[in-house]
C-alpha positions in Angstrom: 0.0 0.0 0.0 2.3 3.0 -1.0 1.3 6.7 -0.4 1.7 8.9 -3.1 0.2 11.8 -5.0 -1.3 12.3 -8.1 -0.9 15.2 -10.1 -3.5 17.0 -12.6 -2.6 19.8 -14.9 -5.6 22.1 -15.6 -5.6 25.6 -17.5 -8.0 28.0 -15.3 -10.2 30.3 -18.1 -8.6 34.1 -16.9 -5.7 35.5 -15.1 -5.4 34.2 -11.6 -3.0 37.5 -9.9 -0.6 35.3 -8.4 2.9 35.5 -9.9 4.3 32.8 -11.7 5.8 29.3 -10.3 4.1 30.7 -6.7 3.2 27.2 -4.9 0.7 27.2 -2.1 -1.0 24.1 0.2 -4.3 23.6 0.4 -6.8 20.9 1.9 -9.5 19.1 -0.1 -11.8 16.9 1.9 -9.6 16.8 4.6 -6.6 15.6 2.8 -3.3 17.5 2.1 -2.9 19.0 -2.0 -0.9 22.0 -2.9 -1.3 24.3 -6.3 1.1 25.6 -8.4 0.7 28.4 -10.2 2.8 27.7 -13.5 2.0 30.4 -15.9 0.1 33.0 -17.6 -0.8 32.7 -21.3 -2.8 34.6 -23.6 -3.7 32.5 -26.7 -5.9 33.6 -29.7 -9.5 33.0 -29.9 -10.6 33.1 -33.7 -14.0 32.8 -34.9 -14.2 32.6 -38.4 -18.0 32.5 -40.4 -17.2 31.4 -43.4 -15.3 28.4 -42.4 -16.2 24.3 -41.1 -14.3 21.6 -40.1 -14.4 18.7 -42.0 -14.5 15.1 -41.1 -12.6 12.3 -43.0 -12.4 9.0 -43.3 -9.4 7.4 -44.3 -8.4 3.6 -43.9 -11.0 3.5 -41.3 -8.6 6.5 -39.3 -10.8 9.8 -39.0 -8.8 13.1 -39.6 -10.2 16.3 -38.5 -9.1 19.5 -40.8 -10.4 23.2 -41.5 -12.2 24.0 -44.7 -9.7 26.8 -44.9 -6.6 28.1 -43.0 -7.7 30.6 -40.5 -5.3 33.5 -41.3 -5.5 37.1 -40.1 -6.8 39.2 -42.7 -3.8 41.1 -44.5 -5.8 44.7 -44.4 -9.2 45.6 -44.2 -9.3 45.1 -40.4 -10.6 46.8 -37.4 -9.6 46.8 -33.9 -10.3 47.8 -30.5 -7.5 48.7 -28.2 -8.0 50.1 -24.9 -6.1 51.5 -22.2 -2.9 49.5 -24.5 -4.4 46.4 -24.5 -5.7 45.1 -27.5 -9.4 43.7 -26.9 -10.1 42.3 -30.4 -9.7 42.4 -34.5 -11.7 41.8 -37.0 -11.9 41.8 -40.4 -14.0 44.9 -42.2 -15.6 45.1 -45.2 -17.5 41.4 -45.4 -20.7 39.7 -44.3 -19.0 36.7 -43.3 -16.4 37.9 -41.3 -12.9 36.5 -38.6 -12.6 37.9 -35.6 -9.7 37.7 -33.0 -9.5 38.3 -29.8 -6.6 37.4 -26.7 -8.0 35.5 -24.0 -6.4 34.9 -20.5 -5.9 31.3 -19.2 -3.6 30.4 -16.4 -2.0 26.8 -15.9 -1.9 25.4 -12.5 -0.4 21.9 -11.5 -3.1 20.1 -8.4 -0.9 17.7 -6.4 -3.1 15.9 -3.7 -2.2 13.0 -1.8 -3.2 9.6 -2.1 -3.3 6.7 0.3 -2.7 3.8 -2.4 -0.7 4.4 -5.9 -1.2 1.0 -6.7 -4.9 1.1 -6.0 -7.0 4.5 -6.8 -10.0 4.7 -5.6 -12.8 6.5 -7.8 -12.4 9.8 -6.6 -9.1 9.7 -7.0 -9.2 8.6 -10.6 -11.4 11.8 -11.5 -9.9 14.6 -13.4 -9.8 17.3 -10.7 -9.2 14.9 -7.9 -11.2 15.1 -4.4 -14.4 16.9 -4.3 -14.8 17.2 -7.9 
């Protein structure tokens, strides 16, 4: 029966103001877990109109792919900047338009302790551990 911990990574949707690689302990149902906070990262959200994504069939393997690339448009475009930071983009001049827009995630690591690595229980087998 050997003690151990499991370990989930999980990226939080908006900017948690903690500074980077700050570690902290917490309980969950009684039982000992600690968060880190890895990093702050601001990927692109597109939405494009006048695109799909197509599924295929081949040798019995499906493959997911876009209709078209999603590229930013090259002019034509509009965007909204406030107070220096850029809220989105979008492309002018079309019914069927691509917009862009930053969106804030953060990525914590969820160490919690468990009483049996060679046996989880069902709780601990879930995705966010305890108390999910």
């Amino acid at each position: 029966m050997p003690k151990g911990g499991r370990f989930v990574t999980l990226f939080y949707p908006g900017r948690i103001a903690i500074p980077e690689h700050s570690a902290f302990p917490v309980a969950v149902d009684g039982k000992h877990a600690s968060v880190l906070l890895y990093g702050h990262f601001n990927p692109v959200e597109a939405l494009d109109f006048n695109n799909a994504i197509r599924r295929e069939v081949r040798d019995g393997v499906i493959d997911w792919s876009l209709e078209r690339p999603i590229t930013m448009p090259p002019r034509d475009r509009i965007a909204l900047d406030a107070n220096g930071q850029l809220i989105y983009v979008f492309e002018d001049g079309v019914q069927y338009y691509r917009l862009f827009k930053p969106r804030a995630f953060t990525e914590l690591f969820i160490q919690y302790d468990v009483e049996d690595t060679a046996n989880l229980n069902e709780e601990e087998k879930t995705r966010h551990g305890p108390g999910s």
